[in-house]
C-alpha positions in Angstrom: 7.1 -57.3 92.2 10.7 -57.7 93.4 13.0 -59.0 90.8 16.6 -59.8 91.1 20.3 -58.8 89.2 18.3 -56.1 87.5 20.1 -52.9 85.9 17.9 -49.5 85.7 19.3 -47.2 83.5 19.0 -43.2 83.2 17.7 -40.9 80.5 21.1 -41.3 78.9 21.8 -45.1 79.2 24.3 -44.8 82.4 23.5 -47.4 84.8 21.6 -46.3 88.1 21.8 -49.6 90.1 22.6 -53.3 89.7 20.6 -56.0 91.9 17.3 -56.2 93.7 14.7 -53.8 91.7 11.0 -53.8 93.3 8.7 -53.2 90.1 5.8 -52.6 91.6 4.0 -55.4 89.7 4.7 -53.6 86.4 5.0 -55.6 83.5 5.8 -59.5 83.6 8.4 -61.6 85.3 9.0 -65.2 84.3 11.6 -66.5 86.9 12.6 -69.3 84.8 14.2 -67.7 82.3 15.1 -64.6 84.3 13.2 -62.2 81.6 11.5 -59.0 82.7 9.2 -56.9 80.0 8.2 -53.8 81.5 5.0 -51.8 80.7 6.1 -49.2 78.6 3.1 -47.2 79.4 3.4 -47.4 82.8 7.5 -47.8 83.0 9.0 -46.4 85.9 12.0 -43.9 85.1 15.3 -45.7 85.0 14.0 -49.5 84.6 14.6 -51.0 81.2 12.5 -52.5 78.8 13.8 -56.2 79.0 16.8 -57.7 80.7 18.2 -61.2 80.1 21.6 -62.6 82.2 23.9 -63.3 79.9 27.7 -64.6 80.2 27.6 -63.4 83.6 26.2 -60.0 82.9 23.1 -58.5 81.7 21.6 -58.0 78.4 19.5 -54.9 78.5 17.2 -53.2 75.9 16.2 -50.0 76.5 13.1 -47.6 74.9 15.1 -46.5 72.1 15.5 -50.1 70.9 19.3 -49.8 71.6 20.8 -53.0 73.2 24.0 -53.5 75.8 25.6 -55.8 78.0 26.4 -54.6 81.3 28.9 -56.4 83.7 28.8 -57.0 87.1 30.5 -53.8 88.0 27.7 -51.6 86.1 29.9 -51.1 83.0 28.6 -51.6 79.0 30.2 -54.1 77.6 29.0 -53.4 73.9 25.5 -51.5 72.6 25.7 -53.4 69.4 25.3 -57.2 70.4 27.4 -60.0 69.5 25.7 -63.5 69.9 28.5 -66.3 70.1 27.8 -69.8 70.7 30.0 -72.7 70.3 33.6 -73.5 70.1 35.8 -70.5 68.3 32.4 -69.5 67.6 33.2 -65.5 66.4 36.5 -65.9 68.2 38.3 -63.2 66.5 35.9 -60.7 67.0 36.4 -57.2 68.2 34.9 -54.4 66.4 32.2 -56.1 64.7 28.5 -55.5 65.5 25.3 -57.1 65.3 26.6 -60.6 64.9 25.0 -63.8 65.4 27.6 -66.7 65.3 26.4 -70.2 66.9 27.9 -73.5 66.2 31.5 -75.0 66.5 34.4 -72.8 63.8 31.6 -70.5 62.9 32.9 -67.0 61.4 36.1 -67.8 62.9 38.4 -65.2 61.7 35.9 -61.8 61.4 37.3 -59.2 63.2 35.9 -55.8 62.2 33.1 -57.7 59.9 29.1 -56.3 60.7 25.8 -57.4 60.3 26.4 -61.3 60.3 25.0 -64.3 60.8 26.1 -68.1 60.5 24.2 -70.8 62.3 26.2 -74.2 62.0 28.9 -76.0 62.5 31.6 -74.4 60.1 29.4 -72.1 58.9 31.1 -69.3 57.1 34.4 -70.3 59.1 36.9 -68.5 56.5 34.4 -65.7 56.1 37.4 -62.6 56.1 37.8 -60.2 58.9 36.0 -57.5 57.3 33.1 -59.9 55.8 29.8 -57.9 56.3 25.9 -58.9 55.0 26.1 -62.2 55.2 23.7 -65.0 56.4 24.5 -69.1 56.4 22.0 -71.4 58.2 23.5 -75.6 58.3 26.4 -77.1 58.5 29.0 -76.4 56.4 26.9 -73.5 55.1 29.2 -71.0 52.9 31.7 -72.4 55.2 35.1 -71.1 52.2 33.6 -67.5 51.7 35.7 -64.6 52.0 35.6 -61.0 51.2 32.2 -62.2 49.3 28.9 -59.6 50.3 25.0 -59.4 50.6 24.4 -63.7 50.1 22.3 -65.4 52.2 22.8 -69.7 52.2 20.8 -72.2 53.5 21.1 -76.1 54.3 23.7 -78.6 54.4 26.8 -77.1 52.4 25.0 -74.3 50.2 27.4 -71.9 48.9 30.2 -73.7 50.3 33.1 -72.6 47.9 31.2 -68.7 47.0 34.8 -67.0 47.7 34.3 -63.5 46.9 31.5 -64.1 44.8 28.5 -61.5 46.3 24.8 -61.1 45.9 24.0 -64.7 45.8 21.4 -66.5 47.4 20.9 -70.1 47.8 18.5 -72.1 49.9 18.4 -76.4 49.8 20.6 -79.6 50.3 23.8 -78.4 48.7 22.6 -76.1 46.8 25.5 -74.1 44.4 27.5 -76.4 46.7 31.0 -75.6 44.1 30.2 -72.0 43.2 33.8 -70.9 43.4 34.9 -68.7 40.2 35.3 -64.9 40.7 32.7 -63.0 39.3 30.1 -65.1 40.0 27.5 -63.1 41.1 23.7 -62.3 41.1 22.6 -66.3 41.3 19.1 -67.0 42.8 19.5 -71.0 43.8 16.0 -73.2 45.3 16.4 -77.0 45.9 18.3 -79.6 46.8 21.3 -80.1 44.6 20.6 -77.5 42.3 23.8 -75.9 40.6 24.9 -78.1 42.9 28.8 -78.6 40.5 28.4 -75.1 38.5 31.5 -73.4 39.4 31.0 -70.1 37.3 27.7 -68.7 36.9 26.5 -65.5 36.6 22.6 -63.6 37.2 20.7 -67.7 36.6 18.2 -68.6 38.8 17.3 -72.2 39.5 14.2 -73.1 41.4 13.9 -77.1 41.3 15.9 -80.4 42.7 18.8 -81.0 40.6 17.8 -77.8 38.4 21.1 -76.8 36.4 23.2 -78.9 38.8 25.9 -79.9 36.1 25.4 -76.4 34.4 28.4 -74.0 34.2 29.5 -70.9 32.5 26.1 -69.9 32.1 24.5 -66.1 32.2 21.1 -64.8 32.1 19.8 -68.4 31.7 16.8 -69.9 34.1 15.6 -73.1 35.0 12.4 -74.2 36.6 11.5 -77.6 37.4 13.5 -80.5 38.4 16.7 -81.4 36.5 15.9 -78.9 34.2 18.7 -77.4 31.8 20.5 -80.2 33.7 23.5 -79.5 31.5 23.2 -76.4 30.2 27.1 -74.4 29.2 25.6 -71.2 27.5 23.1 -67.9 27.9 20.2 -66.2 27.4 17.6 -69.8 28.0 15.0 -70.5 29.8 13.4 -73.7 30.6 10.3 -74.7 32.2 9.1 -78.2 33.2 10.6 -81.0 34.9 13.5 -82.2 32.9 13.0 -79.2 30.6 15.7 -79.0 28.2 17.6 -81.6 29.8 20.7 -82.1 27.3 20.8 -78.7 26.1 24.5 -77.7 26.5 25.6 -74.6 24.2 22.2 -73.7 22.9 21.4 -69.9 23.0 18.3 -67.6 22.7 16.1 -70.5 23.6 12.3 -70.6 25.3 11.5 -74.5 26.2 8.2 -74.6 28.3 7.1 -78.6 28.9 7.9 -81.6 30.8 10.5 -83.1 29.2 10.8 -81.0 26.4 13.1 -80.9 24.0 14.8 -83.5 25.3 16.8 -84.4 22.3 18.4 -80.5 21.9 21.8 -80.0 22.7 22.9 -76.7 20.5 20.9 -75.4 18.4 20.1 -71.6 18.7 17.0 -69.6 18.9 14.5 -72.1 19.1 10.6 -71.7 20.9 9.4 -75.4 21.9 6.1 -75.8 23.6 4.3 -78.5 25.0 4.7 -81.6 27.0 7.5 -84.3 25.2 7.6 -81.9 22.3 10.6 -82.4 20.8 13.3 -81.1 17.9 14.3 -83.2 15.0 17.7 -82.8 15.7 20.3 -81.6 18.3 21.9 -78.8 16.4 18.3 -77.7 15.4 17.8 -74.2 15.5 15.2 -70.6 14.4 12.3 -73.0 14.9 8.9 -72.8 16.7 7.3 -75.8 17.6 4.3 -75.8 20.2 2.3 -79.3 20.4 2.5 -82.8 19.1 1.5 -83.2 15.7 -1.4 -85.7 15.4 -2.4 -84.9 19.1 -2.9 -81.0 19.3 -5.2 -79.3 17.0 -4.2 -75.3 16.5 -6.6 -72.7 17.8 -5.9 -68.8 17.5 -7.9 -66.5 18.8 -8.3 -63.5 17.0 -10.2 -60.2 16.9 -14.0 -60.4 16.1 -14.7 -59.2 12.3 -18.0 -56.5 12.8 -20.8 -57.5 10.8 -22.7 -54.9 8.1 -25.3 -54.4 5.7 -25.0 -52.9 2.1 -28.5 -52.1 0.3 -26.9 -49.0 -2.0 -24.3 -46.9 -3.2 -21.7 -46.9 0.2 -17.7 -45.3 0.4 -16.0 -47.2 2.7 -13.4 -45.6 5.2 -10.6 -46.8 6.7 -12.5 -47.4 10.1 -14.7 -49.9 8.4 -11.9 -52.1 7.8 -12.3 -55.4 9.4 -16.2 -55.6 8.5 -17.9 -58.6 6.8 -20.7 -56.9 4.6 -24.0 -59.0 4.4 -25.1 -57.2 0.7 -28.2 -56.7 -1.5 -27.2 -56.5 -5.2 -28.5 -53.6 -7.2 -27.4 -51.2 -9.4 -24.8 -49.1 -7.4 -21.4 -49.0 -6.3 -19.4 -50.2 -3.1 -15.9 -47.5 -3.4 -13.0 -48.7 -1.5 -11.0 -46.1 0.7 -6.8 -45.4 -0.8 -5.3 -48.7 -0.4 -3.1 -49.2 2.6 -1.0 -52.4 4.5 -3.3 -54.2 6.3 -7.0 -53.5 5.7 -9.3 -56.0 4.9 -13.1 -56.1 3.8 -15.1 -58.9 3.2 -18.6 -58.8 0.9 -21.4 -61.6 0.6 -24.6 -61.5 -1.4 -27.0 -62.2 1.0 -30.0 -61.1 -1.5 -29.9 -61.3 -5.2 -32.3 -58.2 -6.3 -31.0 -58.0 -9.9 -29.0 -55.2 -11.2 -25.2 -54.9 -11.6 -23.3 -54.2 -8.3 -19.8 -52.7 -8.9 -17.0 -52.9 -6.3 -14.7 -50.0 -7.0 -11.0 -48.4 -5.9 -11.3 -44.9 -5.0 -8.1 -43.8 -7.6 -7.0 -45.5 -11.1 -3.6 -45.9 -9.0 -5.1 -48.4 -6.9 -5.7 -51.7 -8.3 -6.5 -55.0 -7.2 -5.0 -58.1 -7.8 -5.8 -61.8 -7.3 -8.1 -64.5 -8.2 -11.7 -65.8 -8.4 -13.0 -68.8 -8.5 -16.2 -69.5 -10.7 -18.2 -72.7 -10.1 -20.3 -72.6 -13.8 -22.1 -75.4 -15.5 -19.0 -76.5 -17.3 -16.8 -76.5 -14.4 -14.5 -74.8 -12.6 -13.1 -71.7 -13.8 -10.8 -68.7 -12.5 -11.1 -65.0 -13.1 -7.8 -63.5 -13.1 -7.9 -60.5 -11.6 -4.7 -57.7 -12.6 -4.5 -54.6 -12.2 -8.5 -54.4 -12.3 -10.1 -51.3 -10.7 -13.7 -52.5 -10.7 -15.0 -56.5 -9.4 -18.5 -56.5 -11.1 -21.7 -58.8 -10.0 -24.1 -58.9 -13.3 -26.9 -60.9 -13.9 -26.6 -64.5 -12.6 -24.6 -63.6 -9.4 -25.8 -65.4 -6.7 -27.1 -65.6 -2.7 -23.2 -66.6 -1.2 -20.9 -65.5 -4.1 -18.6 -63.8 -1.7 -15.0 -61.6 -2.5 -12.3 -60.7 0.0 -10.2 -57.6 -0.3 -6.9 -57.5 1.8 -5.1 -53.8 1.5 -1.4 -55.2 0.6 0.3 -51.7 -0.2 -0.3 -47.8 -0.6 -1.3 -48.4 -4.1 -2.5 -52.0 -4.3 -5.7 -54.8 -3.1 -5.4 -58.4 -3.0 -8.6 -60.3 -3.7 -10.2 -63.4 -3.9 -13.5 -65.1 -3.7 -15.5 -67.6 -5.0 -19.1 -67.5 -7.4 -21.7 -70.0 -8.2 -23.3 -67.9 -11.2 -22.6 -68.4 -14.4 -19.4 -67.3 -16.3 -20.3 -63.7 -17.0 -21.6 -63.2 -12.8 -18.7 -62.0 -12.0 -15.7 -59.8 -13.9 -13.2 -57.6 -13.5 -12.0 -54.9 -15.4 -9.9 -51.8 -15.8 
């Protein structure tokens, strides 16, 4: 295939020849846009990968992935390309590489600046001559940056006042459209408007329409939903939910997760509010957890399955056991707790009354329990006050159900309770 205002190149990038190249029917021509891609398996020495006629010359890309523009009289314009379309589009460019500027006053005044690209009328126009890393899609985009680095804008003015602000990235309708104070770094911006009039704010995200758009000297704060922390001044919160926290201003060390929660909150500190509408009982209200609407939510915690067991005789607990509900057969033997210690827990029923006098023991006179019991006799109600006892004793009238609970409280100490049908004498304690 014949194909013409080609360059071939050598082994070293010079150029061979400029014009009328036969291919030999390798690879594809499209005459419409003048493109060739060559078969690189079957690539003739000296004929480039791809060529493309640009500004009069040639845009050539050869097998090292290396790119250059060759003129008319065979000489490489530039290896690192610069894309410039539009009026003062990259006008002041020189040294700078890898630059993509398209639209009217785009990067207008980079000279030396790498690794660019603004797409849109004004787009980064005041970006400084040395600006580097930078990316602005839509009009307007970051169009007052300056010696900022590494942020990336897109849509209708995003970014448009970030200065020398760097590592920001914004992407909506005027998104962190007033961004301007030094400093203001690390920002993560999604949707239209939002942080659309901060001017100073520092490692926030906002992912939402309208999220934080009135919110300023903020840090370490994040927004998710639409208008959320709409007005939010301070650090360190984090709402979720459309309109979430949407007159907080100073408030700290805050968690709101809900549509339209805590809506009535404007500075008060450390607070964890959960649940659609649930709200505070005042604006300065603060060190308080509320999750769900009274009268609407019911509370369910899930917690660890208690192991079930069986007692028929004389048993020393352990440690390991704690956590056990004990399904027991009274007799004449004892049940010996292990040395007391935070946190264990036992729990004992009768589940078969066989007579006899069953004895729940500590394993040291140090140890003692403490508590109460209450007795449900013929006469009525009564409670055994348990203190400092060492032995819980079922006797003769105990019943099937009479049930005690031991919680280990300290090294040296057992809190009990419990509850017995039997008569009065079913169920003592002692020393």
């Amino acid at each position: 295939m014949v194909v013409k205002n080609c360059v071939t190149l050598n082994a070293t990038s010079e150029v061979l020849r400029y014009g009328t190249v036969d291919f030999e029917n390798d690879g594809q021509y499209n005459p419409s846009i003048e493109t060739f891609h060559a078969d690189v398996g079957n690539r003739p020495e000296g004929i480039p990968l791809f060529y493309l006629k640009v500004n009069g010359g040639v845009l050539v890309e050869m097998s090292s992935g290396e790119k250059a523009i060759v003129d008319a009289a065979h000489v490489i314009i530039n290896q690192d390309l610069v894309v410039n379309l539009g009026i003062n589009a990259a006008a002041s460019i020189t040294t700078g590489k890898r630059t993509i500027a398209l639209g009217n006053d785009t990067l207008v005044f980079v000279t030396s600046g790498s690794d660019n690209c603004a797409v849109g009328n004004l787009a980064m126009q005041e970006a400084d001559a040395t600006a580097t890393q930078l990316s602005a899609f839509g009009n307007q985009a970051m169009q007052h940056v300056t010696t900022a680095t590494n942020c990336t804008a897109g849509g209708f003015r995003s970014l448009y006042l970030i200065g020398d602000s760097s590592n920001n990235t914004a992407w909506g309708y005027r998104t962190g459209e007033n961004i301007s104070a030094s400093g203001s770094t690390g920002n993560v911006i999604f949707g239209s408007q939002s942080m659309g009039n901060s001017t100073d704010m520092q490692n926030c995200i906002a992912f939402g329409n309208s999220a934080m758009l009135n919110a300023d000297s903020c840090s370490r704060s994040i927004a998710i939903g639409g208008s959320a922390l709409l007005n939010h001044t301070a650090s360190k919160t984090i709402a979720i939910g459309h309109a979430a926290g949407l007159n907080v201003t100073s408030s700290v060390n805050t968690i709101l997760i809900g549509d339209n929660v805590a809506n009535t909150l404007t500075t008060g500190n450390n607070n964890i509010i959960i649940g659609t509408s649930v709200d505070v009982a005042s604006s300065n209200e603060g060190n308080k957890i509320r999750i769900g609407v009274p009268g609407t939510h019911q509370f369910f915690l899930a917690g660890p399955t208690l192991q079930g067991g069986t007692i028929t005789g004389a048993t020393v607990l352990t440690a390991a056991n704690s956590g056990t509900v004990y399904a027991v057969t009274t007799g004449t033997y004892a049940i010996t707790l292990p040395v007391a210690s935070a946190g264990l827990f036992y729990r004992f029923f009768i589940q078969t009354d066989s007579g006899g006098t069953l004895t729940i023991v500590t394993n040291a006179g140090s140890n003692h329990m403490y508590g109460s019991i209450q007795r449900n006799s013929l006469i009525g109600n009564q409670f055994l006050s348990v203190d400092a006892a060492d032995t819980l004793t079922f006797s003769s009238g105990a019943g099937v159900g009479d049930w005690v609970e031991i919680f280990g409280a300290t090294s040296t100490s057992w809190f009990v309770r419990g509850c017995s049908n039997g008569a009065s004498g079913s169920l003592t304690s002692s020393s």
